[in-house]
C-alpha positions as CSV (number, residue, x, y, z in Angstrom):
1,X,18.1,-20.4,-10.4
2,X,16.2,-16.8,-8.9
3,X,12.8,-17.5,-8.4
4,X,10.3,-16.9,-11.3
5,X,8.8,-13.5,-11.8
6,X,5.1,-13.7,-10.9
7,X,2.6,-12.0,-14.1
8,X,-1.6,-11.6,-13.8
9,X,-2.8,-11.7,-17.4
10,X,-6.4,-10.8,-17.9
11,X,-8.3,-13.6,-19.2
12,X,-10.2,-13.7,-22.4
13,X,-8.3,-11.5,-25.5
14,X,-5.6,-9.9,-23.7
15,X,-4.5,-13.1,-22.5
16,X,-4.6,-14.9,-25.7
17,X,-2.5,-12.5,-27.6
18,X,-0.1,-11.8,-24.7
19,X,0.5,-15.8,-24.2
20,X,1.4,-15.8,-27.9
21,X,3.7,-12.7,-27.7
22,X,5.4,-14.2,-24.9
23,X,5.9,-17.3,-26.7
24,X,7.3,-15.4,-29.5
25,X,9.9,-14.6,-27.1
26,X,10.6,-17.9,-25.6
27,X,8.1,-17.7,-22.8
28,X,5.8,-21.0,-23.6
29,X,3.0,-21.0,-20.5
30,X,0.3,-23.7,-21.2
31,X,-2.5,-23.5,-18.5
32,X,-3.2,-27.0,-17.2
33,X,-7.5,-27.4,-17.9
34,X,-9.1,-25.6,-15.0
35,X,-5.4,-24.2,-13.9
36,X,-5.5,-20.7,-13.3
37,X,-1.6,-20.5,-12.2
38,X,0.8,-21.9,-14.6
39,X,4.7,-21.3,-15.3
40,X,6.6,-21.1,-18.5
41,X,8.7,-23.8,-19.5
42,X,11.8,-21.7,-18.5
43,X,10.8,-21.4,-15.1
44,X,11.2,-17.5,-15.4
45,X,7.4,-16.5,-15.3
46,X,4.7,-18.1,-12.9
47,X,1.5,-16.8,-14.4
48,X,-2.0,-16.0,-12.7
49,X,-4.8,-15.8,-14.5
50,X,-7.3,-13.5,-12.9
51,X,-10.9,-11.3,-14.2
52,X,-9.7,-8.4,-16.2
53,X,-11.2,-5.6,-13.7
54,X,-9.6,-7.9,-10.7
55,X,-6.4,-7.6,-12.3
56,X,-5.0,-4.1,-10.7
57,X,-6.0,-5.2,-7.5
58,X,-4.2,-8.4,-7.6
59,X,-0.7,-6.1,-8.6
60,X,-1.8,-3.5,-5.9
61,X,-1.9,-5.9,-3.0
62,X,1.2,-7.7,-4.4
63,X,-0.2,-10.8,-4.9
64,X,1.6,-10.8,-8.2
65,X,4.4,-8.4,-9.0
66,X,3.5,-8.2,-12.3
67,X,0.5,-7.4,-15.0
68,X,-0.8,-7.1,-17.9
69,X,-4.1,-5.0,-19.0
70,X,-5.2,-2.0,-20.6
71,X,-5.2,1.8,-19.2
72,X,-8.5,1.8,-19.1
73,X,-8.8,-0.9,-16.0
74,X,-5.6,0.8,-14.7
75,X,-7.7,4.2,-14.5
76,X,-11.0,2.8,-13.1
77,X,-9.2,1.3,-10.1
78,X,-7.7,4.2,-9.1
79,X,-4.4,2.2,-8.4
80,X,-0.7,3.7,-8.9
81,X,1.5,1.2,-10.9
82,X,5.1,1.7,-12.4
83,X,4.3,1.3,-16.4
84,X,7.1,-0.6,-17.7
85,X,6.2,-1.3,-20.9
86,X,3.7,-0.7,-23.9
87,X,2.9,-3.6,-25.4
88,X,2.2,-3.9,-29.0
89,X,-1.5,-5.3,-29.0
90,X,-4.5,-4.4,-27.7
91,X,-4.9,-0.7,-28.3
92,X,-8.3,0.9,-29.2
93,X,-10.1,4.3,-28.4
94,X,-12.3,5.4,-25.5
95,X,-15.3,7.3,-27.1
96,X,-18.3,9.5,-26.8
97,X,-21.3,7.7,-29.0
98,X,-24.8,8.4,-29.9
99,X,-27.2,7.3,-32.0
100,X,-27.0,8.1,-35.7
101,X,-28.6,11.6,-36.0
102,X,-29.0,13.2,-32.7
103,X,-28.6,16.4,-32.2
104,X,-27.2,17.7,-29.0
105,X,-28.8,20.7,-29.8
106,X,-32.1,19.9,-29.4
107,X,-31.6,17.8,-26.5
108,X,-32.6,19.5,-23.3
109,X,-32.7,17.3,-20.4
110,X,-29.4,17.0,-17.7
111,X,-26.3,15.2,-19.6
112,X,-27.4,11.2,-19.1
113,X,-24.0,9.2,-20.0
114,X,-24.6,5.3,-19.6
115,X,-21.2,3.5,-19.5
116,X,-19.1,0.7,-17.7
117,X,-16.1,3.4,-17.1
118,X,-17.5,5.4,-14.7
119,X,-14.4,7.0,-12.9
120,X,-13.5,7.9,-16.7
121,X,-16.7,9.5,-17.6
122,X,-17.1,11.4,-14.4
123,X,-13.6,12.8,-14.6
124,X,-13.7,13.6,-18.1
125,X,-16.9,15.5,-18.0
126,X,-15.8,17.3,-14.6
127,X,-12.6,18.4,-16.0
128,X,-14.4,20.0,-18.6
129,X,-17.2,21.5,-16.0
130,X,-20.0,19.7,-17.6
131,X,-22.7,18.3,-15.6
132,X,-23.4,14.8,-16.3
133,X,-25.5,11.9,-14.6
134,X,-23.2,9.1,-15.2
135,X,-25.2,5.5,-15.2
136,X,-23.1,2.2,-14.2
137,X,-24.0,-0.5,-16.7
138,X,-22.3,-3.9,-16.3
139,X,-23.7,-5.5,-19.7
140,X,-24.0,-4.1,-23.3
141,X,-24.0,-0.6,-23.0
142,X,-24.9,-0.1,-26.3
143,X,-28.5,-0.9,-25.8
144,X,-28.6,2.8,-23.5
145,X,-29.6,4.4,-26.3
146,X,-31.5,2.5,-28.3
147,X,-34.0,1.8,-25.2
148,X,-33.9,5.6,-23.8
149,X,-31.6,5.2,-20.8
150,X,-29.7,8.0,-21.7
151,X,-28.6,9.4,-25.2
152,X,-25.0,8.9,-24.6
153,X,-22.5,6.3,-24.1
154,X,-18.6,5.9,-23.1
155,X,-17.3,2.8,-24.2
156,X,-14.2,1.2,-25.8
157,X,-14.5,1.0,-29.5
158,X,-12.3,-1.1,-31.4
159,X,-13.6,-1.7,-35.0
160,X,-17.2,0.3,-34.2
161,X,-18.7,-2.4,-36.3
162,X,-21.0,-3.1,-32.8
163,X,-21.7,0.6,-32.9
164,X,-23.2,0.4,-36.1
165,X,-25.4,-2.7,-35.4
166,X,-27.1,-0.7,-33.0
167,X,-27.7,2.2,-35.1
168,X,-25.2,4.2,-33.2
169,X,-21.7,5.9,-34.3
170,X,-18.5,8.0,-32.5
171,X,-19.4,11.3,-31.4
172,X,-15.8,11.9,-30.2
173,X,-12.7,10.2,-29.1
174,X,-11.9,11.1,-25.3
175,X,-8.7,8.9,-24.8
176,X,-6.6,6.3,-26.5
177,X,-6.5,2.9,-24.2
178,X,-3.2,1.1,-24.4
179,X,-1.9,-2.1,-22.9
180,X,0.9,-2.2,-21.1
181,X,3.0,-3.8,-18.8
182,X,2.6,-2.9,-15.0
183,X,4.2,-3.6,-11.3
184,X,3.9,-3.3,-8.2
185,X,5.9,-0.5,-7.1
186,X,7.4,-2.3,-3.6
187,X,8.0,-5.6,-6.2
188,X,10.0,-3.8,-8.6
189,X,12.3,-2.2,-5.7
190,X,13.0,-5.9,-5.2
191,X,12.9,-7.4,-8.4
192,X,14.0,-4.6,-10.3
193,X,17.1,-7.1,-11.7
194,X,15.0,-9.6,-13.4
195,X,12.2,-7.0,-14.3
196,X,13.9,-4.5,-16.6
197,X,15.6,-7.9,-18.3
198,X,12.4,-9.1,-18.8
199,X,11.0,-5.7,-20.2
200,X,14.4,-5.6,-22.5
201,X,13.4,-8.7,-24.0
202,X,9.6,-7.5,-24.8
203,X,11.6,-4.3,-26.0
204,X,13.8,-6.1,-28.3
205,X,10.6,-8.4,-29.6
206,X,8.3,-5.5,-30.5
207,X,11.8,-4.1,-32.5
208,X,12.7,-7.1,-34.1
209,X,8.8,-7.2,-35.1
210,X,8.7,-4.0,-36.7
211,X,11.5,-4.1,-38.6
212,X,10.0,-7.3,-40.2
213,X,6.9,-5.5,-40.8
């Protein structure tokens, strides 16, 4: 048997639903407690699990051929991948929020966006030749406004239900974030066999799941 394809999954919510979609597929990969690397009963996937942001770099430097995380993490890193697949999970919306009320109008100071994306923000705003101080948080950036860091915010926003605890909504929607399936460019020219059968079977389980739905 050809040695098993090697797959970073992010941990946390990405890898709990990707785990089970694999599954779904015949792809069972139970982490051992404190195991990190596992592989699926089949012996056709060997599985890292790495820190969501870590995850492009791990693919980049080919320490796994494979990956799955959103665009998002794909953009920040500034990484070029070959997307394979988009996977049916996961998707939400990049966005411009405020707090309830304001008025960009009336506001007179320099752009201030606080935000985790910062290659996003700064892009975004350059393309569009605005001028914007872009602030790195690492936490809860929803907590910019409400203390007066700055009046804006670029985050991901799923349900918005954490928006509206902080008294904050959407101001506009800059980008749907997808997941999807990446590779190592250099891997794929090797591997390129095994990968697209492995991307026909995700293919085949997303159809199969729609037409059920």
């Amino acid at each position: 048997m050809s040695e098993p394809l090697t797959l970073a999954l992010p941990k946390g919510r990405l890898q709990e639903r990707s785990q089970e979609f694999l599954a779904d597929l015949g792809f069972t990969i139970e982490f051992e407690k404190r195991k990190l690397v596992a592989t699926d009963a089949s012996g056709r996937l060997r599985v890292m699990l790495v820190k969501n942001g870590d995850l492009p770099t791990y693919v980049h430097h080919g320490i796994t051929g494979l990956g799955i995380c959103g665009t998002d993490v794909i953009y920040e890193s500034g990484y070029e991948f070959f997307t394979l697949n988009e996977m049916p999970f996961g998707s939400t919306r990049m966005c411009l929020a405020a707090r309830d009320g304001f008025d960009p109008v009336s506001y007179t100071g320099r752009l201030r966006v606080a935000t985790k994306f910062t290659r996003f923000a700064r892009d975004y705003f350059q393309q569009r030749g605005i001028a914007a101080e872009v602030i790195k948080l690492g936490g809860s950036v929803e907590l910019a406004p409400v203390l007066g860091l700055a009046p804006y915010i670029v985050d991901l926003v799923e349900t918005g239900n954490t928006l509206r605890a902080h008294g904050l909504s959407v101001f506009e929607e800059l980008a749907q974030i997808n997941v999807v399936l990446i590779a190592n460019p250099a891997y794929y020219k090797f591997h390129y066999r095994s990968i697209d059968s492995l991307v026909d079977k995700l293919r085949d389980g997303q159809n199969g799941a729609a037409q059920h739905d």
